[in-house]
C-alpha distance (Angstrom), angle and dihedral (degrees) to the residues before:
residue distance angle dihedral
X1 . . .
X2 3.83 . .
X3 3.63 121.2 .
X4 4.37 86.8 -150.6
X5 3.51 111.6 102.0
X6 3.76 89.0 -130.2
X7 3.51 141.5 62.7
X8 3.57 146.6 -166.8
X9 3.97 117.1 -155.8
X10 3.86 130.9 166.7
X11 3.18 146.1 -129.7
X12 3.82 134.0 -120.6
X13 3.09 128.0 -44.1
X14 4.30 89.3 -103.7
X15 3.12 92.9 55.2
X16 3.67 112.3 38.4
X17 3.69 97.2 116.6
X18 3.57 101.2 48.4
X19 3.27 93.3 55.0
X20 3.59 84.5 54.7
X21 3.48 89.5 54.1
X22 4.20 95.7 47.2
X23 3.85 87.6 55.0
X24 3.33 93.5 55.2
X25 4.05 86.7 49.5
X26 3.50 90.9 61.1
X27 3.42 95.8 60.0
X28 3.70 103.4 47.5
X29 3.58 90.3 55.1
X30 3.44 88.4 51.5
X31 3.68 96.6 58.0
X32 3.98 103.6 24.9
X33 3.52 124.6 70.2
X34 3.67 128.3 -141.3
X35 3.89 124.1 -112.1
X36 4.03 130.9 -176.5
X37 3.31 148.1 -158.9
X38 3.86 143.1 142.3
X39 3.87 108.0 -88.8
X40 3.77 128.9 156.8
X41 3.72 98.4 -163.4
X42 4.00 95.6 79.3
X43 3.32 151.3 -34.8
X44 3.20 95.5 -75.6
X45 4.08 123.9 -7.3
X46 3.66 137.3 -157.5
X47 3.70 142.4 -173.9
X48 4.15 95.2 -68.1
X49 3.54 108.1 -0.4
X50 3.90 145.6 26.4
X51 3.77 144.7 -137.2
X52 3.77 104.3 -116.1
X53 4.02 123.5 -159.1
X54 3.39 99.8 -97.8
X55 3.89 96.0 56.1
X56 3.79 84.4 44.1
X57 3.84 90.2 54.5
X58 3.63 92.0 55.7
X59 3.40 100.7 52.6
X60 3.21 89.7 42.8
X61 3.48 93.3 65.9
X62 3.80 86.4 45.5
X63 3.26 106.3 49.2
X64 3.88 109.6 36.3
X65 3.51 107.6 80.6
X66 3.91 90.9 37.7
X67 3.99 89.6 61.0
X68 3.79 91.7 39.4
X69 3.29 88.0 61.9
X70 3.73 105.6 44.4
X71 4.34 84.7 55.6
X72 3.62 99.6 -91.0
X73 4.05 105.2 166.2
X74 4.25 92.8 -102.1
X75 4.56 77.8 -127.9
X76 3.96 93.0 57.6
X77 3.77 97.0 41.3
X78 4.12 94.2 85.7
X79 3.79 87.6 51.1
X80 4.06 92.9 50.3
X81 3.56 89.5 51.0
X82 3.75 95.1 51.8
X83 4.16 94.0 47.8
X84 4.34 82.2 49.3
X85 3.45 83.7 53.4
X86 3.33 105.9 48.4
X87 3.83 94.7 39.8
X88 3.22 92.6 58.7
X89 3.83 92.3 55.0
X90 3.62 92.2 49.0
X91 3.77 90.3 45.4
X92 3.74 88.1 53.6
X93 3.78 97.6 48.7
X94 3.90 84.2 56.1
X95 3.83 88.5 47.5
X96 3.66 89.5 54.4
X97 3.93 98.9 42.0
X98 3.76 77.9 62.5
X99 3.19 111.4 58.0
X100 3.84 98.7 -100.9
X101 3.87 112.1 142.5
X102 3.82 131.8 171.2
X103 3.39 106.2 -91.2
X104 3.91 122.0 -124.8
X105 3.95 93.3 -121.6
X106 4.17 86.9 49.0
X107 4.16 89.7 46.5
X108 3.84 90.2 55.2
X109 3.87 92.1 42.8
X110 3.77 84.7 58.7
X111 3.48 101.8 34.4
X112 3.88 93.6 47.2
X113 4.15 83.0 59.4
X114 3.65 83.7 53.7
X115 3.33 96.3 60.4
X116 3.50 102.9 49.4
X117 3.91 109.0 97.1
X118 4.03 85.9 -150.2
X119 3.62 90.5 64.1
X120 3.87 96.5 38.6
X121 3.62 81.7 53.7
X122 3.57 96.7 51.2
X123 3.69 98.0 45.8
X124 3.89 86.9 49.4
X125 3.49 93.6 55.3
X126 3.82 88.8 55.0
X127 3.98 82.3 52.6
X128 4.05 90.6 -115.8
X129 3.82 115.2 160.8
X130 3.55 94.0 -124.5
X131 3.93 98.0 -145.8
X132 4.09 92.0 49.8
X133 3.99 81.8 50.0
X134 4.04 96.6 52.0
X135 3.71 82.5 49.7
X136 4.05 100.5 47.6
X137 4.26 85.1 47.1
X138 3.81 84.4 51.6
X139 3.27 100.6 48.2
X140 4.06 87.6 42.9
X141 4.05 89.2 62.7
X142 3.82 94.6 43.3
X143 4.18 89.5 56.2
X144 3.60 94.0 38.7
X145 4.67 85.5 53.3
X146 3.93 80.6 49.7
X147 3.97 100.1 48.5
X148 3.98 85.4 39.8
X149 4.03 83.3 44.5
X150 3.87 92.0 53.6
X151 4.11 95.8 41.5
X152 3.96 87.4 49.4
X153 3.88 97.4 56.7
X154 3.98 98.7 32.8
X155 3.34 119.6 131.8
X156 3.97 123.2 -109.0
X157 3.72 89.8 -133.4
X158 4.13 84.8 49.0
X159 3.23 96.1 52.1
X160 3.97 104.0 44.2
X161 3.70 86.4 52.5
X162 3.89 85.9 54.7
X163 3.47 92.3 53.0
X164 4.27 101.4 35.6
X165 4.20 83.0 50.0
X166 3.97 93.9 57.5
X167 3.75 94.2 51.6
X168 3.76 115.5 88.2
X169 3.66 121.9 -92.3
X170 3.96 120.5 -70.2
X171 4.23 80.8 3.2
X172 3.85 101.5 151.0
X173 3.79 99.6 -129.3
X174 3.86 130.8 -137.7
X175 3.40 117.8 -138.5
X176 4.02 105.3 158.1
X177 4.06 115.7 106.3
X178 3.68 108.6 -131.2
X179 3.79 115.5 -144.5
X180 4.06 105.7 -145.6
X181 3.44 140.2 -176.7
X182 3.47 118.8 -168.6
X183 4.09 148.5 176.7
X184 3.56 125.2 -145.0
X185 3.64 121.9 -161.5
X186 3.89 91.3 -175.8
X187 4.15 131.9 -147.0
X188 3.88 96.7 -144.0
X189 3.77 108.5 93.1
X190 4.12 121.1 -143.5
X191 3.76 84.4 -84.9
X192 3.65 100.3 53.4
X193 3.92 91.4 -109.6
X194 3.69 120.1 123.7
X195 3.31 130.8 -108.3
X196 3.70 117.4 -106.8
X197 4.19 122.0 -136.4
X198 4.01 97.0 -84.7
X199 3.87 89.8 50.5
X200 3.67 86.2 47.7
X201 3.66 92.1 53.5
X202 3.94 95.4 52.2
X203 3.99 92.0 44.9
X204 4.08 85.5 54.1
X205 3.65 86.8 54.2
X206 3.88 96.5 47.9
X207 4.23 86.0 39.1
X208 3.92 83.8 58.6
X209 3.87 96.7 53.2
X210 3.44 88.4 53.9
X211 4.00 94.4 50.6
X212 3.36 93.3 56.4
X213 3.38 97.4 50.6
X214 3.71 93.6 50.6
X215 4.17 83.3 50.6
X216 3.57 96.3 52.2
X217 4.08 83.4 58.9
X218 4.03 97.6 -100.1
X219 3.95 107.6 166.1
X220 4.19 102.6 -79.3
X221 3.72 97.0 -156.4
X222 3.97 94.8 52.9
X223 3.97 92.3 39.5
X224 4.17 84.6 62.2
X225 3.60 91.4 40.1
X226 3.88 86.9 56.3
X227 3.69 105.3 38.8
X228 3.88 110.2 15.4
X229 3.57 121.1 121.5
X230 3.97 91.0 -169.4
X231 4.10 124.0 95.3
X232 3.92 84.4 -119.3
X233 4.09 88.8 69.1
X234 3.98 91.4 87.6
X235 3.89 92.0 60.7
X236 3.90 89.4 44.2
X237 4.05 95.6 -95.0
X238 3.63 97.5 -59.6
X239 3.80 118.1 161.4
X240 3.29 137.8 163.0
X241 3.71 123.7 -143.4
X242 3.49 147.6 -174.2
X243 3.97 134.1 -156.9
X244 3.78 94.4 -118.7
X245 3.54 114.7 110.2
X246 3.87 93.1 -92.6
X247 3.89 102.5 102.1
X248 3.86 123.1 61.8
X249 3.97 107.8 -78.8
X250 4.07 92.5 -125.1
X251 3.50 95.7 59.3
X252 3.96 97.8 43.7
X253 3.58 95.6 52.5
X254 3.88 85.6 55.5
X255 3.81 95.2 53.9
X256 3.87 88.3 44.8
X257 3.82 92.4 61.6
X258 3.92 91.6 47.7
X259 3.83 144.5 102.5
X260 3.31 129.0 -136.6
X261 4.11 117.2 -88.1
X262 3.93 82.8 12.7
X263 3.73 115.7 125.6
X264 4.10 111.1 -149.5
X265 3.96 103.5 -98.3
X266 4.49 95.6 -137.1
X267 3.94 123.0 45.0
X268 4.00 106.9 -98.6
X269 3.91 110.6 -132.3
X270 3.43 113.9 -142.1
X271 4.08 131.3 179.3
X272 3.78 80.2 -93.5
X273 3.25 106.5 44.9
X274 4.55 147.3 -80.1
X275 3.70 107.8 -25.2
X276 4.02 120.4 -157.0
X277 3.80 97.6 -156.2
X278 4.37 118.9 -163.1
X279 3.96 113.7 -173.1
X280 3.78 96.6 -149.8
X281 4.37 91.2 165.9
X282 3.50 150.3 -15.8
X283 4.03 113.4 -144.9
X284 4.26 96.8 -161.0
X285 3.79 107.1 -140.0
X286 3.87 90.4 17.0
X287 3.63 96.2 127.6
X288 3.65 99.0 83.4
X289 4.01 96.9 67.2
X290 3.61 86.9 55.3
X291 3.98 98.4 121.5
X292 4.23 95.4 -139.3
X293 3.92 92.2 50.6
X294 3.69 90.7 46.5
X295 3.89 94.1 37.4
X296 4.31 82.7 53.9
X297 3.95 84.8 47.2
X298 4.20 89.4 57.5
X299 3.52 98.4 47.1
X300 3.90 91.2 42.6
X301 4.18 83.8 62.7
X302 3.78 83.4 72.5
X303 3.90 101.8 61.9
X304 3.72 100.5 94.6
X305 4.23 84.8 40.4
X306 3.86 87.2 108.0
X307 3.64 101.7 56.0
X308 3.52 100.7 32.3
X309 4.30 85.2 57.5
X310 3.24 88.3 46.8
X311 4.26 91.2 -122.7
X312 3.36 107.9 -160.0
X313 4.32 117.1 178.5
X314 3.48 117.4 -149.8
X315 3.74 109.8 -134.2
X316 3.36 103.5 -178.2
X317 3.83 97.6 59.7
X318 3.31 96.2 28.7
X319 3.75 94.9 63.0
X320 3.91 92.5 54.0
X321 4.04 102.1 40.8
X322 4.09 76.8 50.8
X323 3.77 95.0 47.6
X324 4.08 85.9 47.5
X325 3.92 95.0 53.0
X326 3.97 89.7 37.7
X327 3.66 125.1 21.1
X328 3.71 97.1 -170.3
X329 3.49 93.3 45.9
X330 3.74 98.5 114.9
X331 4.25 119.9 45.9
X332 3.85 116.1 -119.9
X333 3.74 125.1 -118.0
X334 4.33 86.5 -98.8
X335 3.62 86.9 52.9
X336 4.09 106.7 51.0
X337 4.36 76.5 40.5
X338 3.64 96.4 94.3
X339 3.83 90.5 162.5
X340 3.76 126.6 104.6
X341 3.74 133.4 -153.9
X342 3.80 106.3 -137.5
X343 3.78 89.5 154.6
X344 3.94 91.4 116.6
X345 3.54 105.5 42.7
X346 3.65 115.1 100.5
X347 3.92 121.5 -146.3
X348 3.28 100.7 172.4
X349 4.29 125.3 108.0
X350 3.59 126.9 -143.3
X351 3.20 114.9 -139.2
């Protein structure tokens, strides 16, 4: 149980680091734009380098089904691929220029992968050239050092700009940390059912025990370690929030209306269940070391990446390497014609 409103979960174990590698998709095509022209040097081609075929192939095989199912027009997919492609190559060359290498510990996490025939099998049954593979998970490792590189040694003044320039205009925005502690007597039974009114009822009653005992000034940290259903009850209910949309709306309207060492006098009910919220600090201007708003604030350095390389996607011979790898790559003309012509059919009845 997680009292954030979103989650991140993977996948199995075989496929761990492609998934990985598809989230990271997602977000260069959402900040990179695509250019064309007709170029028979690649793929795609940018100032000093060049996606060749057989890197295209493998993300290809990557990649496809991952933006066919997030909506991608089936038409624009082959293009998306190539920009992921190539930004990754240009992202790497950066990585490299400074200083970012793989590391041994992330070479033998690969490698050992490698060497498992149950993997090599896997990846074979996909069709994957293994070597091109070993090289894209390399690669993958050495951009992710670099992105963690560039989030590590941003600036504070970088980073609340980041943050202030993503909120909507004249949006007042946030930037203290707040240090919580928190109980969580949780609606989700042991088999992931949900508890029905009456059950609700006699939780609210147990929830309220606990309150009061946290008023009366009972130890915070050990009452979540005995009766919290969250993840957070190991480390005595600690966790640290921020006002930005990523923790369930009841519970940060409670912490805004609190003082420090105060714990909130009512139980807060939440979509997953009665909170018991403690304010134990509030670190002003702490939101910019938090690692996912500076992590966003990295890979936001590589928006402009496609026109200041110069990418350039060539159409032409990407379209027929694609339609060699994958017939039914691009729809037909009947199949993007969702319209019907039920002009002659008559529904009427005489009667």
């Amino acid at each position: 149980m997680n009292i954030k409103t979103k989650s991140l979960k993977s996948g199995s174990e075989n496929s761990v680091i492609i998934i990985i590698l598809a989230s990271l998709l997602i977000i260069v095509l959402a900040i990179v734009g695509v250019y064309v022209a007709k170029d028979n040097q690649g793929v795609a081609t940018f100032d000093g380098g060049k996606v060749t075929k057989a890197e295209y192939k493998i993300y290809y095989q990557m990649f496809s089904s991952y933006l066919q199912y997030y909506g991608y027009d089936q038409n624009d997919i082959p293009n998306e691929i190539a920009l992921k492609a190539a930004t990754d190559k240009m992202i790497l060359e950066d990585a490299k220029a400074a200083g970012v290498t793989l590391t041994d510990e992330n070479k033998a996490e690969v490698d050992s992968i490698f060497e498992d025939e149950s993997y090599i099998e896997y990846f074979k049954s996909y069709g994957f050239d293994i070597d091109e593979l070993r090289k894209i998970y390399y690669n993958d490792y050495i951009i992710q050092d670099y992105i963690q590189k560039l989030a590590d040694e941003a600036s504070a003044d970088d980073v609340a700009n980041y943050i202030k320039s993503q909120a909507d205009e004249g949006e007042e925005v946030d930037m203290n940390e707040y240090d919580t502690s928190h109980i969580l007597f949780s609606f989700t039974k042991e088999d992931n059912t949900t508890m029905n009114d009456e059950e609700k009822a006699t939780l609210k009653t147990e929830a309220e025990a606990v309150l009061a005992r946290a008023l009366n000034g009972e130890d915070f940290a050990t009452l979540a370690q005995e009766n919290s259903d969250d993840s957070t009850a190991s480390n005595g209910g600690q966790y640290k929030m921020y006002m930005d949309g990523n923790t369930v709306e009841e519970y940060s309207n409670a912490v805004k209306s609190m003082k420090v060492g105060e714990v909130y006098p009512q139980l807060v009910e939440s979509s997953y269940g009665y909170h018991i919220i403690k304010l134990n600090g509030i670190a002003e201007n702490g939101r910019v070391n938090n690692s996912t708003e500076r992590t966003a604030y990295a890979n936001s350095l590589f928006t402009d990446i496609a026109q200041t390389k110069n990418l350039y996607i060539n159409e032409e011979l990407l379209k027929s390497f694609v339609m060699e790898i994958d017939p039914d790559a691009y729809a037909t003309e009947e199949e993007t014609d969702t319209t019907t012509d039920d002009t002659s059919t008559d529904t009427t009845t005489e009667q």
